[in-house]
N, C-alpha and C positions, 0 to 999 in steps of 0.2 A: 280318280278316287272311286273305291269300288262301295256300294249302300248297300253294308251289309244288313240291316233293319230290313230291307227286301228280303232278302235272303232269309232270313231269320223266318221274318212272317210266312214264306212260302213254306219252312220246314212248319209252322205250327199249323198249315192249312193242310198240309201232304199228312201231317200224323195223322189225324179223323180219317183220311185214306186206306194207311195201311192197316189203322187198327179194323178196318171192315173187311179187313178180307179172311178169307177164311182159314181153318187151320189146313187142310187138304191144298187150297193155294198155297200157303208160305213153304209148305213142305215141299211139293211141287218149285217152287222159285230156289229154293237154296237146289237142291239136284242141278236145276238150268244154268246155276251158278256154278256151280263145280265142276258142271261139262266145259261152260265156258272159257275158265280159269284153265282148266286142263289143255284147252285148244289151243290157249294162246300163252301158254307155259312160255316159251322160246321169246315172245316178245317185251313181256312182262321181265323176264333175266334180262333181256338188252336195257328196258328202259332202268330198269336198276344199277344196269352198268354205267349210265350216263351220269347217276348220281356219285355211284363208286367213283367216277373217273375225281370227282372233283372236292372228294375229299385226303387230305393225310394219309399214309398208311399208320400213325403212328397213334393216330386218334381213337381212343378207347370203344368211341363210336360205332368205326366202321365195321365190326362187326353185327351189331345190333342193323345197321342198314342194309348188309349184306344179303340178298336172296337168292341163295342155290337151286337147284332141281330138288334136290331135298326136302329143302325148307318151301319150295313153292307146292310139291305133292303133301305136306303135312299140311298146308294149307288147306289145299281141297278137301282132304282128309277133314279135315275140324268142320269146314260148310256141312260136308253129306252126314258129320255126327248132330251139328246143328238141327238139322233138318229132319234128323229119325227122331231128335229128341221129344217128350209130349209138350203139348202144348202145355205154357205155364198161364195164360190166361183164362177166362169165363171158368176158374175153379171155385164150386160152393165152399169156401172153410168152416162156416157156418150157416146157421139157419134154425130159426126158431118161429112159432106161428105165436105173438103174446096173446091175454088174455081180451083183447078188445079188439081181437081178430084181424088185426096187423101180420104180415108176412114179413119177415127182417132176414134175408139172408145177407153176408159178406162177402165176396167174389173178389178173388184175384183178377186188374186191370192193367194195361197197359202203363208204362211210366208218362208216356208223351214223347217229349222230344230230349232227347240227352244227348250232351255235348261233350266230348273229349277234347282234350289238350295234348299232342302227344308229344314226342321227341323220338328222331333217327329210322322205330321201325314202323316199314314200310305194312307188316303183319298185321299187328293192331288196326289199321284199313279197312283189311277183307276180315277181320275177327271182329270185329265193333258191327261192323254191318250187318254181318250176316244175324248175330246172336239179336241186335237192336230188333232188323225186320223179323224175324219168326217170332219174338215179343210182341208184337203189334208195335213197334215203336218208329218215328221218324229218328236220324241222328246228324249231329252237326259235326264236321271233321276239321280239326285243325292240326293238320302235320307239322315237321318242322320245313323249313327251307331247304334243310339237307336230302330229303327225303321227296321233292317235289315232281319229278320226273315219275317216277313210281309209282305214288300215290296218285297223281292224275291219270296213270294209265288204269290204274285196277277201279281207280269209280268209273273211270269210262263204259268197264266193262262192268261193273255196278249194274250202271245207268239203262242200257243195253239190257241185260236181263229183266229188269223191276219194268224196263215201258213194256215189257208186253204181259204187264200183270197191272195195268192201267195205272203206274205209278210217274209221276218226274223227280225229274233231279231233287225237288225239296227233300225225299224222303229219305236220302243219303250225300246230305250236301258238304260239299268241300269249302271250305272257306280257305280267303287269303293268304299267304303266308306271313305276310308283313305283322308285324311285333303291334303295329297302334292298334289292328283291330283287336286283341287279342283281350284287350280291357273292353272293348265295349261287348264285349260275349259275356265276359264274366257281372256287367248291369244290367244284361238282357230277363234277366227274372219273369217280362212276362211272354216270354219265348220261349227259353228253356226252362226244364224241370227238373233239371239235376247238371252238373259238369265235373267229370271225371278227370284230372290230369293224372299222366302216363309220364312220368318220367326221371328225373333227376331232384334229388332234394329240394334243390332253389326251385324249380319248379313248381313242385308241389306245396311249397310256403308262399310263394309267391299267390297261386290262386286261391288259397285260403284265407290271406290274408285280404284281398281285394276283391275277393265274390259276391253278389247279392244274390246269387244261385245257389242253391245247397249243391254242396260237394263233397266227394267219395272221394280220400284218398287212396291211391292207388302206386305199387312204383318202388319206392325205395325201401331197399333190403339190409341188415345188417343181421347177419345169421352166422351163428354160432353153434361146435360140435363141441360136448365134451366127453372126455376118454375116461371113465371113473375105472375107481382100483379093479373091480371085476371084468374089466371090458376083457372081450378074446380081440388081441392084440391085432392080430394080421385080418379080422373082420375092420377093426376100426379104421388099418390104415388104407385100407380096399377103399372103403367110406370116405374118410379122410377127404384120399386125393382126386376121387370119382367126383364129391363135392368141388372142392378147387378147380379143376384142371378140366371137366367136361365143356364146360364153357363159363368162363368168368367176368361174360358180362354181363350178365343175367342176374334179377334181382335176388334168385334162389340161391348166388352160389357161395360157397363156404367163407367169410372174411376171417374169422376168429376160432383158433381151435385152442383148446381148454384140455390140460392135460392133469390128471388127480398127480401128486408127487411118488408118490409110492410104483409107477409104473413109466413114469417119464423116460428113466435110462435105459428099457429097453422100449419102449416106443419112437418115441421122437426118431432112431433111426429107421426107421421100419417106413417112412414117408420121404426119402431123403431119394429115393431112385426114383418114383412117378414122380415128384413134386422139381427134379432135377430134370428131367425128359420134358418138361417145358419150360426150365429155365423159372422156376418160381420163387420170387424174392421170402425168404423169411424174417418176417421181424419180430425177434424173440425177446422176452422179456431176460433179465440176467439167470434165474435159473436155467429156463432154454439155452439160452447162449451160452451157457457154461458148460451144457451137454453136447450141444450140435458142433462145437469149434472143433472139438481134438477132431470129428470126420472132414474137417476141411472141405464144407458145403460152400461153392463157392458164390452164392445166394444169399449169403447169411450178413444180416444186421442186427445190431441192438434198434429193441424197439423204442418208441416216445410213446409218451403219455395220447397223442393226436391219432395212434395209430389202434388202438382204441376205441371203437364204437363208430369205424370210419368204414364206408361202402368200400370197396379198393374197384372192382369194374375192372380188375385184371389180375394181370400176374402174380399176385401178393396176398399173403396172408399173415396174420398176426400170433402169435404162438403165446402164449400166458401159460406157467405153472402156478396150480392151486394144490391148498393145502388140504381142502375136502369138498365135498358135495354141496357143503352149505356157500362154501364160497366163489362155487361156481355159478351158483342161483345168484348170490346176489352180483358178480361180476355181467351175468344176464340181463339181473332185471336193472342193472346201470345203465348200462350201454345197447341193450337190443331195441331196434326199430319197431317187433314184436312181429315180425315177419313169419321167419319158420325160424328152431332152434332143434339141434339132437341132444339126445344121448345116446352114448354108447355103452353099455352095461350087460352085464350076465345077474343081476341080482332084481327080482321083478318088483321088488316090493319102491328099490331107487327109482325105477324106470318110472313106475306109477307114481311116486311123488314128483318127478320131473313134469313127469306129461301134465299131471291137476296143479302143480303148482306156476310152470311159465307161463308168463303174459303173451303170447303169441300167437296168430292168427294160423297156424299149425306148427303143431310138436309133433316130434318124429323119436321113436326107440328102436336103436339099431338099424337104422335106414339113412338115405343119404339127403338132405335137404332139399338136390334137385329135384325131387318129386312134386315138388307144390308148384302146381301150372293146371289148370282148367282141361285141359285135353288127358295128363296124366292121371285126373280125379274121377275119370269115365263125364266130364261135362261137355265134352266138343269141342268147346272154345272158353276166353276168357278175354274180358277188357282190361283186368289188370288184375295185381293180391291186393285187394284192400286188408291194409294194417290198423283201421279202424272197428267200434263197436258196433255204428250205426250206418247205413240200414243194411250194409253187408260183411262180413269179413271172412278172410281166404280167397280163396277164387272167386271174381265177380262175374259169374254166369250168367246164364240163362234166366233161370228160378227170382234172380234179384231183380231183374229188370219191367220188375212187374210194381206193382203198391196196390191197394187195397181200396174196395167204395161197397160201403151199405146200400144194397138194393133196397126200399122198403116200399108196399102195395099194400093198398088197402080198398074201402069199400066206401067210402064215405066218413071215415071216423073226424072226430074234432077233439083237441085235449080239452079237459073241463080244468 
């Protein structure tokens, strides 16, 4: 039985650590880390293959656990953006001298110690860490099981970097993989200061549900494009399928495309050749379906009511014809996670009621959904898209991982 209460304590002793170090060190430490990470690129893809080896091909997952050359140089890539970025701490927001010659200024502070929850990727690892320590922050890491091989090799080399910035393992600690500790993080209240889960719906109800920690949800996407009477046809279906098909396991990627009726019978085909080159299930409402069948797509279903307001994590997309603009909003504000949401339009005045009026933690006009990611926002990195109001939403950078304290000096004063 592993004490994680140890563990815990050591991350809230290691945070006073890091927050002391300077902004010149953290800058300095994420570079060390990105040479790192670069050197041992080739070992970092093996231990990841150990993981690969022992999952499904079939599992929606393995993608998400998956780490290429690619995906490991955008890595490094997001540390060395981490790292040029300014310091989000010891900022004055405020400051005022009152009249009984008090000094009150308000400065941006470190969070302390935040804890993630994550599931499959292996990314969120080296992205949590790095973005946590250039915050002054310690972080607690809870992977999943599938990802376990991976994640212990890239804190290793965490760990390796931060000791020769006088830090230990507390400041970036791995915790167990085992499911029982998994509650006792989420009672730890007086160890952590926040806990982020990363990952799948149940997931992310599940630590909501049982937290004594304030938590940031992060993670689940249910994003939706819709095509109105004005759209330029062969821009939407570029968008369309770039959504879908880029990668669709990814919280950003297209589930639900929203078609105005006045444009459907020549759209709808116009998505039928990308969205066929990867075999992409449609499930079309009866208007849809009553257009796509005479081309004998051979992808094509009638849709259910379930399929509807549902993440799909693959291959699959949900097709709805609407009668106008009004009833694409509210087919939105039904079913949307409030993740990201498009439109697709040539008429500015729709575009700008769309953008001011969805509920979503980004809207997009005539752009493609997958652009809501921390790295794509010019932020470096990102621990997750918070689909919440408080105390982040969209990408949860850098800039969040901070909260706020009254500095206040004075001379001797006493209230009367």
């Amino acid at each position: 039985m592993v004490n994680i209460q140890k563990l815990l304590v050591q991350s809230r002793n290691e945070s006073k650590l890091v927050a002391r170090l300077s902004d010149e060190a953290r800058q300095h430490m994420m570079a060390d880390l990105a040479e790192l990470l670069l050197a041992h690129k080739s070992k970092i893809i093996t231990s990841n293959g150990k993981d690969l080896e022992r999952m499904e091909d079939g599992n929606p997952k393995k993608d998400r656990l998956r780490l290429t050359e690619d995906r490991v140089d955008a890595l490094i890539e997001g540390v060395r953006q981490v790292g040029r970025l300014p310091d989000p701490t010891g900022k004055v927001l405020r400051e005022t001298t009152l009249e009984n010659g008090l000094n009150v200024q308000l400065t941006s502070v470190p969070l302390g110690v935040v804890g993630v929850i994550y599931e499959s990727r292996p990314n969120v690892t080296v992205d949590v860490a790095a973005l946590c320590l250039r915050a002054g922050n310690a972080c607690v890491l809870r992977g999943g099981s599938e990802a376990i091989y991976s994640n212990a090799k890239l804190v290793s080399l965490i760990h390796t970097v931060i000791h020769d910035y006088g830090l230990g393992p507390g400041s970036v600690q791995l915790m167990p993989v085992d499911r029982m500790y998994v509650k006792e993080m989420l009672l730890a209240e007086r160890y952590l200061d926040v806990i982020i889960p990363r990952g799948s719906q149940a997931l992310i109800d599940f630590v909501r549900r049982n937290s004594r920690v304030p938590t940031i949800e992060t993670g689940a996407g249910v994003c939706h494009t819709y095509v109105s009477a004005t759209a330029n046809l062969v821009k939407a279906a570029a968008i369309a399928v770039n959504a879908k098909v880029s990668r669709p396991t990814v919280c950003n990627a297209l589930d639900t495309l929203l078609v105005h009726q006045s444009v459907a019978e020549d759209f709808l085909p116009k998505i039928l050749a990308g969205f066929n080159a990867y075999a992409v299930e449609i499930l079309a409402d009866p208007t849809a379906h009553q257009i796509l069948k005479s081309y004998e797509y051979p992808f094509l279903q009638a849709a259910t009511e379930e399929d509807f307001g549902n993440e799909f994590l693959d291959f699959r997309c949900s097709v709805k014809v609407v009668e106008d603009t009004d009833e694409a909003l509210e087919h939105i504000a039904l079913y949307s996670s409030r993740h990201s949401e498009a439109i697709i339009s040539e008429d500015e005045a729709e575009c700008d009621r769309f953008l001011h009026e969805v509920d979503a933690a980004a809207v997009y006009a005539n752009a493609s959904t997958r652009f809501t990611d921390g790295g794509e926002f010019g932020l470096g990195a990102e621990i997750g898209i918070s689909t919440q109001k408080l105390h982040a939403r969209g990408p949860f950078a850098l800039e969040k991982l901070t909260t706020e304290k009254w500095f206040v000096r004075g001379n001797g004063q006493i209230r009367e």
